[in-house]
C-alpha positions as CSV (number, residue, x, y, z in Angstrom):
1,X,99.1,89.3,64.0
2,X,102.9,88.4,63.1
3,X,105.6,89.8,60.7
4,X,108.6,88.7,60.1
5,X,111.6,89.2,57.1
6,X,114.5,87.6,56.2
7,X,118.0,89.2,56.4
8,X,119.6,86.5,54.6
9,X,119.1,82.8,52.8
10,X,117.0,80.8,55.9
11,X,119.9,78.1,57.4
12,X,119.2,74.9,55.4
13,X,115.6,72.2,56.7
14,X,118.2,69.6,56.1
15,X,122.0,69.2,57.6
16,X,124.0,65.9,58.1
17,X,124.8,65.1,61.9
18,X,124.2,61.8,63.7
19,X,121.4,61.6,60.7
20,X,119.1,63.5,58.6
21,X,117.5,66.1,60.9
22,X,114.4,67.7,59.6
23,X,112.3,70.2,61.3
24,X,108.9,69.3,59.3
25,X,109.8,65.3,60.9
26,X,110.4,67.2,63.8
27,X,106.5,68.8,64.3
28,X,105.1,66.3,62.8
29,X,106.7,63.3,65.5
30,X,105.6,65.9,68.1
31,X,102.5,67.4,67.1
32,X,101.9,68.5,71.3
33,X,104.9,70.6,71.5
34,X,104.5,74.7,71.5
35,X,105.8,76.9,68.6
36,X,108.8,78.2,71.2
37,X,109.3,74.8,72.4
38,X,109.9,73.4,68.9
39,X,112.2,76.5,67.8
40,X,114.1,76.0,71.2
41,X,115.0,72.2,69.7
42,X,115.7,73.4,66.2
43,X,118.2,76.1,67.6
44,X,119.9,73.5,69.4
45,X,120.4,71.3,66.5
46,X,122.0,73.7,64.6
47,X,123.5,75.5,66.8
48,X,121.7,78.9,66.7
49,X,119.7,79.3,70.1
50,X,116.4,81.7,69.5
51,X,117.1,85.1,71.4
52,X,113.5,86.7,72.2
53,X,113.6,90.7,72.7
54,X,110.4,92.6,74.0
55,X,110.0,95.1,71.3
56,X,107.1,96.9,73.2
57,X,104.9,96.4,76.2
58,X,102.0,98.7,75.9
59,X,100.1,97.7,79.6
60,X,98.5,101.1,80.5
61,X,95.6,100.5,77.6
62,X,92.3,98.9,78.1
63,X,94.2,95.6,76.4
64,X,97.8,95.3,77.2
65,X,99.2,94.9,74.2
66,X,103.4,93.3,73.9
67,X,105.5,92.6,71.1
68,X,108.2,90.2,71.0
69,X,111.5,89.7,68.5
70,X,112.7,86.3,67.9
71,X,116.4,85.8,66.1
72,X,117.4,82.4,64.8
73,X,120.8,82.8,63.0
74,X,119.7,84.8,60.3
75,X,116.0,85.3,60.7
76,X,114.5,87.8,62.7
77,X,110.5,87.6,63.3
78,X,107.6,89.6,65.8
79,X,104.5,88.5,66.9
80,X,101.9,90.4,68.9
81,X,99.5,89.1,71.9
82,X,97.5,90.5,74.9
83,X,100.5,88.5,76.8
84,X,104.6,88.0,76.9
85,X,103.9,84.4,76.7
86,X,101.2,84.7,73.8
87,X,103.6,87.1,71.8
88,X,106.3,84.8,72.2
89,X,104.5,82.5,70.7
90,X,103.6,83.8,67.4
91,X,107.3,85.2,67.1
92,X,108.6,81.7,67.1
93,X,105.6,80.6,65.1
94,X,106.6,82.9,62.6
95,X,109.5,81.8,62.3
96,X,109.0,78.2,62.0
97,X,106.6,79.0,59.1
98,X,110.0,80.6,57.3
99,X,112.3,77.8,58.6
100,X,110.0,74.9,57.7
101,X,109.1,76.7,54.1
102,X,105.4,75.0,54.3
103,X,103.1,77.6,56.0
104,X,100.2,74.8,55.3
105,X,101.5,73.5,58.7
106,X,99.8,75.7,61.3
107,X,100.5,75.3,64.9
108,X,97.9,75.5,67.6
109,X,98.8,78.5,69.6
110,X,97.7,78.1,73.4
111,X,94.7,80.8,74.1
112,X,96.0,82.0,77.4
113,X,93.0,84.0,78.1
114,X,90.9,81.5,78.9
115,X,92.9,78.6,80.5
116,X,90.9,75.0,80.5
117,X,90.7,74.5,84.8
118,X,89.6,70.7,83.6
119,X,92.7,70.1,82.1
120,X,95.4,71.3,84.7
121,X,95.7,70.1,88.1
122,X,94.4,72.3,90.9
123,X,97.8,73.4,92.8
124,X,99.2,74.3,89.4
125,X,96.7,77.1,88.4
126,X,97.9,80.7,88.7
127,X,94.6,82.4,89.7
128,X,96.2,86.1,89.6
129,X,97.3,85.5,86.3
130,X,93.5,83.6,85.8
131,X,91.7,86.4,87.2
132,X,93.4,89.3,85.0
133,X,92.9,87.7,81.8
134,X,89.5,87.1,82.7
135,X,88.9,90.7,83.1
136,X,90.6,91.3,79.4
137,X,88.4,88.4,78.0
138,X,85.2,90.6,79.2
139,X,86.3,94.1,79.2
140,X,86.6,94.5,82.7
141,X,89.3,97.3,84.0
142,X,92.4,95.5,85.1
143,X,92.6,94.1,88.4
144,X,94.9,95.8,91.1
145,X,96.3,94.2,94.3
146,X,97.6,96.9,97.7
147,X,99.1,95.5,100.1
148,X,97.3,96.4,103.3
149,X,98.4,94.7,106.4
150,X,101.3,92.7,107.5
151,X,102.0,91.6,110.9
152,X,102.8,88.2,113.3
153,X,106.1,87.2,114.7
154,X,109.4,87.0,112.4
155,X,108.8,83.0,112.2
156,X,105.3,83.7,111.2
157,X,104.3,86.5,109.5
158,X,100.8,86.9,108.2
159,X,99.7,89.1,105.1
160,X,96.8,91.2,104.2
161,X,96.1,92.1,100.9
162,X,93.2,93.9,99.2
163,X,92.3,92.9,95.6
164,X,90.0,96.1,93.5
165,X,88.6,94.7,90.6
166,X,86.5,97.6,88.6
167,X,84.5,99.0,91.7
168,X,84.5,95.6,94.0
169,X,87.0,94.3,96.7
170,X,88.1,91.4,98.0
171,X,91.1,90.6,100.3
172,X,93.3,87.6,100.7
173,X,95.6,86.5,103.9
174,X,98.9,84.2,103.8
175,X,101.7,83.6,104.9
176,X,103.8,85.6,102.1
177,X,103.0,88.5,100.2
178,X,102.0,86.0,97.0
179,X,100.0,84.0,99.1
180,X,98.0,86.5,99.9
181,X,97.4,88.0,96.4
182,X,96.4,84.5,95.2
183,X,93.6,84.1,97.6
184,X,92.3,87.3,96.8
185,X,92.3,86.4,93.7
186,X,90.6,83.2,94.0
187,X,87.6,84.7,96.3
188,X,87.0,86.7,93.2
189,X,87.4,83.8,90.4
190,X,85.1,81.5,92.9
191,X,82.1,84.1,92.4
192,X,82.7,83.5,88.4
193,X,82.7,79.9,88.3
194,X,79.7,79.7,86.3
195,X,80.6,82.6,83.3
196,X,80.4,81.1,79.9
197,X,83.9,81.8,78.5
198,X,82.0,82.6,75.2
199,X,80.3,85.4,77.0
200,X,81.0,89.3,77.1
201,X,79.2,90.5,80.4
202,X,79.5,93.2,82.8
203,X,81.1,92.7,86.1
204,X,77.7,93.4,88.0
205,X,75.9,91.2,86.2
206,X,78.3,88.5,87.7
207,X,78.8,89.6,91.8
208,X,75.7,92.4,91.8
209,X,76.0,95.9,92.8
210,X,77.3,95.4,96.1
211,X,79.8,93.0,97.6
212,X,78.9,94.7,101.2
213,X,76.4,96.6,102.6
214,X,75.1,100.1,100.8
215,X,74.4,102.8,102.8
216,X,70.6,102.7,102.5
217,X,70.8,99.0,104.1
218,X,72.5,100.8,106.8
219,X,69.5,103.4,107.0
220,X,67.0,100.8,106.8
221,X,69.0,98.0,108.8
222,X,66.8,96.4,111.8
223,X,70.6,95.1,113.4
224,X,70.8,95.5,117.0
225,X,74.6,97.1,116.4
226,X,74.1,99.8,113.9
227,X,71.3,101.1,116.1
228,X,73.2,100.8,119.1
229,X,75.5,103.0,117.2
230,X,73.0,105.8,116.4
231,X,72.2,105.9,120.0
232,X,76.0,106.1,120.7
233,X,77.7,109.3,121.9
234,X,81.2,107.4,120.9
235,X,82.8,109.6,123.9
236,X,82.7,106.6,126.8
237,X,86.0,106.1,128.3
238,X,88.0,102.8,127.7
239,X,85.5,102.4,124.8
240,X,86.6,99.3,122.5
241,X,86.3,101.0,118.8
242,X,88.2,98.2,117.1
243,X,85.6,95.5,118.3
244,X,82.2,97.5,118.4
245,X,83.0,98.2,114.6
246,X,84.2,94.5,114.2
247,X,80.6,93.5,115.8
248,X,79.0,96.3,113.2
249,X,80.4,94.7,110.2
250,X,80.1,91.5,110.8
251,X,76.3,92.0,111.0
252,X,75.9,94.5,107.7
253,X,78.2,92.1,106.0
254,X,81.3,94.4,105.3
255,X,84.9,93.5,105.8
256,X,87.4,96.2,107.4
257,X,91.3,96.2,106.6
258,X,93.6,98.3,109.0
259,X,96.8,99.6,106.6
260,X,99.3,101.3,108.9
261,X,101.5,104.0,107.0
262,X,105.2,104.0,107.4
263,X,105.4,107.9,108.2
264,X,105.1,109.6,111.1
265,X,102.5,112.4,111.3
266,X,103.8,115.8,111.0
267,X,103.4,116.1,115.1
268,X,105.5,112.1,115.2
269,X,102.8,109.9,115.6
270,X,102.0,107.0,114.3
271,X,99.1,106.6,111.3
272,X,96.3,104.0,110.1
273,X,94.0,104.0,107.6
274,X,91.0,101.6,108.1
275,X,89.4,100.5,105.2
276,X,85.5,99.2,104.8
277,X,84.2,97.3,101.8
278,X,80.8,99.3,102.6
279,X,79.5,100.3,98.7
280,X,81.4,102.6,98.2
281,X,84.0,102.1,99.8
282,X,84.6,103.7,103.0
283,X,88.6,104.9,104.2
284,X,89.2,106.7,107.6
285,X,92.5,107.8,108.7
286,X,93.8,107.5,112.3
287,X,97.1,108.7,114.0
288,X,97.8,107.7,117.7
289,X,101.0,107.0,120.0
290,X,101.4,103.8,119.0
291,X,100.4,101.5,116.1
292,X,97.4,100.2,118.2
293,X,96.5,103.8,119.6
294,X,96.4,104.8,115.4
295,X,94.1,101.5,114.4
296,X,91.9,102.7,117.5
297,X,91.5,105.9,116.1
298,X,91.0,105.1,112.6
299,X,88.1,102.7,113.7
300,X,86.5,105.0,116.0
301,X,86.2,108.1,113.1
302,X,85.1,105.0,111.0
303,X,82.1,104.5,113.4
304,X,81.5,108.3,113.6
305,X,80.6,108.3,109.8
306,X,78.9,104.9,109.8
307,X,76.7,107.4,112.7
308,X,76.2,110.4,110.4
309,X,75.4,108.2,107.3
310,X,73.1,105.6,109.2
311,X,71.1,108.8,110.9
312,X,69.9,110.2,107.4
313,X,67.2,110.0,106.4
């Protein structure tokens, strides 16, 4: 939806400079440009550069809704969009409908919800960006990325972060904090290759009720590990938490992501969470003398409750 209004006479279609310069020649010469690139070139022609203002930026609805102002000498125009970019673009098709005095012209306004993967080389995709208007296109909640881990020498650090998307998780590793949002992202957009675009579905109808193990799988499980564990006093001396709960998950199928908290606990020692992707999700808190004592500690209360829970019956 656009408005627009005029505060004075629109500047004149036609001016005298090395020639003629018309702006219906100019979308008609090149019918592939965007409305904001074609309002860019007009405003350099005649001297009046299109200023774009965000009028509003509602994101904490279901559908993030922006508004964008355009100014072109003396025009001023909005347009609306689930996007910055999308609103952008029907300000300065609004006001190229004004300038051009022909609205029978329309311009083909980019869908940005749905980008065509065919059409755009792979390294050039933005699968964060992908990934969240995805999950407007269908409804879904709105993804959100936590940093969880972060760690490796100065020269090569290595990032972990965690990717919710309505009651699932995924996480990503890279080298930078970016890196590692987009490959979260992309484990998540590589279970929806095969959604219809045209189709409004719920998210567990694409990746099923659980992307790791439930805790009646645990109950039921015949693994060596998770029975080992119910045997378990988890008192030995010297015990190994963080791999016996490594050797657990990998064979129920969960992943586990150690986030170590800045503060001190209130007696000065150091603090971990350790987070499974069981369904639900399962977070146990540590604390320890050092980073590694806290990680320990977290993964050994971890196993204590994957105990009590596998024991039920």
């Amino acid at each position: 939806m656009s408005q627009s209004r005029h505060r004075t006479e629109a500047p004149p279609l036609e001016r005298e400079d090395s020639g003629t310069f018309s702006l219906g020649k100019m979308i008609t010469a090149k019918p592939g440009k965007t409305p904001i690139q074609v309002l860019h070139e007009y405003g350099m022609k005649t001297k009046n550069i299109p200023v774009y203002e965000c009028e509003r930026s509602d994101v904490q609805i279901h559908v993030p809704t922006f508004t964008f102002r355009v100014t072109v000498g003396d025009i001023t125009c909005t347009g609306e969009g689930t996007s910055k970019k999308l609103a952008k673009h029907r300000a300065a098709e609004a006001a190229i409908n004004i300038l051009k005095a022909n609205a029978s012209i329309c311009f083909a306004v980019p869908d940005p919800l749905m980008p065509d993967p065919s059409k755009q080389p792979k390294n050039q995709l933005n699968p964060i960006g992908s990934l969240q208007e995805l999950a407007i296109h269908h409804g879904w909640r709105l993804p959100e990325y936590t940093l969880s881990q972060e760690g490796g020498p100065a020269h090569k650090r290595e990032y972990t972060t965690i990717c919710r998307l309505e009651s699932f998780m995924e996480t990503g590793k890279g080298a930078s904090k970016k890196q590692a949002k987009r490959n979260a992202a992309e484990k998540f957009l590589a279970k929806f290759s095969n959604i219809s675009p045209e189709n409004h579905i719920s998210l567990t109808n694409v990746v099923g009720h659980s992307l790791g193990c439930t805790w009646h799988s645990l109950r039921n499980s015949p693994g060596e590990k998770i029975n080992l564990l119910k045997r378990s006093l988890l008192s030995i001396p010297n015990t190994d938490y963080i791999q016996l709960l490594s050797e657990i998950a990998k064979e129920q199928g969960f992943n586990i992501t150690y986030l170590d908290i800045d503060e001190l606990s209130a007696n000065g020692q150091y603090q971990c969470l350790a987070e499974l992707s069981t369904s639900p999700i399962t977070v146990c808190h540590g604390s320890g003398i050092s980073c590694g004592n806290a990680q320990s500690d977290a993964a050994h209360n971890a196993l204590q409750y994957l105990k009590i829970i596998a024991e039920r019956k």
